[in-house]
N, C-alpha and C positions, 0 to 999 in steps of 0.2 A: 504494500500500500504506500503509496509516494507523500510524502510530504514536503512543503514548500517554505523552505526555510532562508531568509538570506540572501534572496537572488538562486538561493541553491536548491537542488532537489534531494528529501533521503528516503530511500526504497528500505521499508521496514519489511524485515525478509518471516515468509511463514513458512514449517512454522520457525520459533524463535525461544531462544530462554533455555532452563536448565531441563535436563531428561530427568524423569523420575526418581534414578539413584542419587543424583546431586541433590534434587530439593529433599530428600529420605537424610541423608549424611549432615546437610546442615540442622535440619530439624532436630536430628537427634542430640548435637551438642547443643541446641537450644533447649532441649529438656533438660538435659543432665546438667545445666548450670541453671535451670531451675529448681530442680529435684536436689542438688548438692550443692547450690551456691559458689560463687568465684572460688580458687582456681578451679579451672575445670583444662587438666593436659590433652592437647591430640597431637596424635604421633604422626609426623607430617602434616603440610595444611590440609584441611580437609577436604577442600577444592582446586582449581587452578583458577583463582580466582580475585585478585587484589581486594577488589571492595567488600566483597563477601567475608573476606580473611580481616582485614580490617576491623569492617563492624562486628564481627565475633571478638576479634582482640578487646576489643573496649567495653565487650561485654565480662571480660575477664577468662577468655579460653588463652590459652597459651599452649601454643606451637613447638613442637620439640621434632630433632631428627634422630635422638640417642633416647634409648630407655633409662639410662642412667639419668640423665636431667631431670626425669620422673621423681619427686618424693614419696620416698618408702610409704605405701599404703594408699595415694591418693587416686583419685579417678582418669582412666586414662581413657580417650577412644582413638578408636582405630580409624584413620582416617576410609574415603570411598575407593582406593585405589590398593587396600588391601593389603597384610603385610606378609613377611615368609615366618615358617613356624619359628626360627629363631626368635623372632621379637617376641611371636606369645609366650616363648619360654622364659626370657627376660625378664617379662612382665608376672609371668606369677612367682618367678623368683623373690620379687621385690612386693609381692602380697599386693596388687595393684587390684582396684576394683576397675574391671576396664566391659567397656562396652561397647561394641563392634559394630562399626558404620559402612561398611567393607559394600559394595554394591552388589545387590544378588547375582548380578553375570560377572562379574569379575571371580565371584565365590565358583560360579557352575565351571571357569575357567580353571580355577584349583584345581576340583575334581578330577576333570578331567584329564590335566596333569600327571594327579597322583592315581586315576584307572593306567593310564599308559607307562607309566612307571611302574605300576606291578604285573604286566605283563611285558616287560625286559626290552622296551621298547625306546629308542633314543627322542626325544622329543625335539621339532623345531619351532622354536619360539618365534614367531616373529613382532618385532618392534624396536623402543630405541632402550638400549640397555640399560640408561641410566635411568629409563622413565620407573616411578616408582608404583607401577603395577608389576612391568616387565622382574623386578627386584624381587613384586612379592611373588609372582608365579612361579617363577626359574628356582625359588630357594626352597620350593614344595619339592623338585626333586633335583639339584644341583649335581649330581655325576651324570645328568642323562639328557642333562639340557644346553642344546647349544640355541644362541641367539644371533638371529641375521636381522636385516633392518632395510633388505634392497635386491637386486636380482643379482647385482655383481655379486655379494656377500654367498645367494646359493650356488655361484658358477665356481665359488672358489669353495665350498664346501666337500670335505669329505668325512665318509662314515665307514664306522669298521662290518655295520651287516646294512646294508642296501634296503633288502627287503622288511628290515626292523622297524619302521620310523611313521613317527605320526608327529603331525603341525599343529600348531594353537596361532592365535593372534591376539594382539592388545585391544583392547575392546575398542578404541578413541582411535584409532587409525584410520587415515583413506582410505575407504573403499577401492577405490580406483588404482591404488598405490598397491595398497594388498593382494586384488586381483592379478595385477601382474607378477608380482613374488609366488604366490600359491600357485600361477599355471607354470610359471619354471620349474616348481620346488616338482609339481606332478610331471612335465614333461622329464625332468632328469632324474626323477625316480618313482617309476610306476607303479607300484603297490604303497606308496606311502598313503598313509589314514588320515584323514582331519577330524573334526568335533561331530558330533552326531547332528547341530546345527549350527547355522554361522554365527560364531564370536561376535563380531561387531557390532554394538550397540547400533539399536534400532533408531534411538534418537540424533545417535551421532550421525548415520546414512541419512538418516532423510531433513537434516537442517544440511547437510554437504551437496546433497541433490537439491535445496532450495537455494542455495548461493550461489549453484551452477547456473541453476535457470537464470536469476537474478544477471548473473555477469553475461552467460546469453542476450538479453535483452539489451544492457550497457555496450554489448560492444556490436548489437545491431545498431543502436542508436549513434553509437559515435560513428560506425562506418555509413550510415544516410548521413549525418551530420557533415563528414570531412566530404560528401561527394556530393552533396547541395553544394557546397564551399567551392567546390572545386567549377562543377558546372557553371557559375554563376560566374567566376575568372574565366572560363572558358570561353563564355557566352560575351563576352568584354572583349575578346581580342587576347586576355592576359593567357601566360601559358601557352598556347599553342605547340611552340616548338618544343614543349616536355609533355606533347600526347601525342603518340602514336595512331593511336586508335581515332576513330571520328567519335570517339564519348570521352571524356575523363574518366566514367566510372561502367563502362562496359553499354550495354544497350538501355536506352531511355533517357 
């Protein structure tokens, strides 16, 4: 929906806003600093999100990347991006009252993890290794997980059983970016298994396929715009000798 701001136009893209796991993750540290009052620790920020992280800060959440930072016994959550069972272990070491914000497909992504890892299975993760899902998935089965991020990454990939191997992906990833990594990952090794369905956040696809249309649209627009422009120099006399063609902009 276009709005006219400033001489400017801004295309409010649908749909738009948070997927259900993020508005679920902030809620819940909004309880639990009701329900226990300031401080309230989460272990990474609980979104990717400045203003959001902000106005929790001021609400008295506080943000840690170490479980040690945690004071012995106080309330911890786990941010939406999920962590590896190290941290839980950490965490009840230190008697933490913690309570888990972990997004349910990031969780179904576990799982899935640790099914392919008890059936002796190498896993390929795909996404960006520092990202703090990829951290907590890979640490579910860490001797079994190797992590690519691109299609160079599978060409240079090798495994010690071919026929072993099953795929996961980051929930927040390209579609489009993914798609080409997983047709490599199956054209260079045919028997490889993926999820029983697809990883990627349903919200994350379909605001990525609203911004495509969106930029579609902007860049029909600017290409009528630059060949009005053009035609109308052309129409002048101007340009001439840098058109070939009898149009500036093809037929019309």
């Amino acid at each position: 929906m276009p709005t006219a701001t400033n001489g400017k136009v801004l295309l409010r893209v649908r749909p738009r806003g948070f997927c259900a796991g993020v508005v679920r993750a902030v809620d819940i540290v909004e309880l639990a600093l009701e329900a226990y009052g300031a401080p309230v620790y989460v272990h990474h920020e609980i979104v990717h999100n400045t203003y959001v992280v902000e106005q929790l800060r001021r609400r008295g959440a506080i943000f840690v990347e170490a479980i040690e930072e945690v004071p012995h016994g106080a309330v911890l959550v786990f941010s939406a991006h999920g962590v590896p069972p190290t941290v839980r272990d950490e965490a009840k070491s230190r008697a933490l009252k913690v309570i888990d914000a972990t997004c349910p497909l990031v969780t179904k992504v576990h799982l899935e993890a640790l099914k392919f890892a008890r059936e002796q299975r190498t896993i390929i993760l795909i996404g960006h290794r520092d990202h703090q899902e990829i951290v907590g998935t890979s640490g579910e089965a860490p001797d079994r997980t190797i992590v690519v991020d691109s299609v160079a990454a599978v060409d240079a990939l090798e495994v010690q059983d071919p026929d072993k191997l099953s795929f996961l992906t980051q929930t927040t990833l390209s579609l489009y970016d993914t798609q080409e990594i997983v047709a490599r990952l199956r054209q260079k090794f045919p028997f490889i298994q993926g999820p029983a369905s697809d990883d990627i956040c349903y919200a994350t696809q379909n605001r990525q396929e609203a911004v495509e249309q969106v930029q579609s649209a902007i860049d029909r627009f600017r290409k009528g715009h630059r060949c009005e422009v053009a035609r109308r120099r052309f129409a002048r006399g101007l340009d001439r000798g840098r058109v070939r063609s009898g149009s500036p902009c093809g037929a019309g």
